[in-house]
N, C-alpha and C positions, 0 to 999 in steps of 0.2 A: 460732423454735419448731421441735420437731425433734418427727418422730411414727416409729412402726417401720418404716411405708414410706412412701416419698415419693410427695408431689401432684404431680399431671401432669395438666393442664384442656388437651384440642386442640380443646374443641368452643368455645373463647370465641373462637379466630380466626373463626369462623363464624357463634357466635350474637350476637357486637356488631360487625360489620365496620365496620373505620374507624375506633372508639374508642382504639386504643392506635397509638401511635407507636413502641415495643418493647417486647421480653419481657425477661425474665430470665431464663435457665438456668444452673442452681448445679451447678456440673460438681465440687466439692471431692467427695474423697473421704472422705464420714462411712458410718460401718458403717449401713445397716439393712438390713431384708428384703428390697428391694429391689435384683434385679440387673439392669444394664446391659451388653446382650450387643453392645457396639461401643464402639469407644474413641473418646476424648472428640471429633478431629476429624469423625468420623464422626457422632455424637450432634449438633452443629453443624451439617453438612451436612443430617441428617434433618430438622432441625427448620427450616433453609430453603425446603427443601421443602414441608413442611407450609404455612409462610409464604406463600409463590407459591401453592398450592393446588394441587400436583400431586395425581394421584389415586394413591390407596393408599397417600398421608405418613402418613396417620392411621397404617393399621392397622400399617406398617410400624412408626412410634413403639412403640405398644402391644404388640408383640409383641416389640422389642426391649428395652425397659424395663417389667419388671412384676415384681411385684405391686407396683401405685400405688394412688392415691386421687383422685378429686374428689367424694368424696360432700357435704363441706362447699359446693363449688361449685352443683350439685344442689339441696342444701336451701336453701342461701341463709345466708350468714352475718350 
């Protein structure tokens, strides 16, 4: 399923702790809205971070990749 910009959820590391055993991140390069302002080893290390729960992975995530989405997350699919 492809949407114009891409889902990015950093608040389920938080709000189910323990539930997943790992993530996925789809690092292919498809066109949409959606820019990513670091290259892909980078986009990996961010998202370790986030992982470990350093502070400020979040906002680093979100401010390097945006415009995303989790409103489907949010409302609940």
């Amino acid at each position: 399923m492809y949407n114009n910009i891409n889902f990015l959820n950093t608040d389920i590391n938080t709000d189910l702790p323990d539930m997943f055993s790992g993530f996925f991140i789809d690092l292919r390069d498809i066109k949409t809205e959606t820019n990513v302002g670091m290259d892909k080893p980078g986009t990996v290390r961010a998202f370790e971070h986030l992982l470990k729960g350093d502070p400020g992975s979040e906002t680093e995530l979100d401010q390097m990749i945006h415009p995303t989405t989790c409103a489907q997350y949010k409302k609940g699919l």
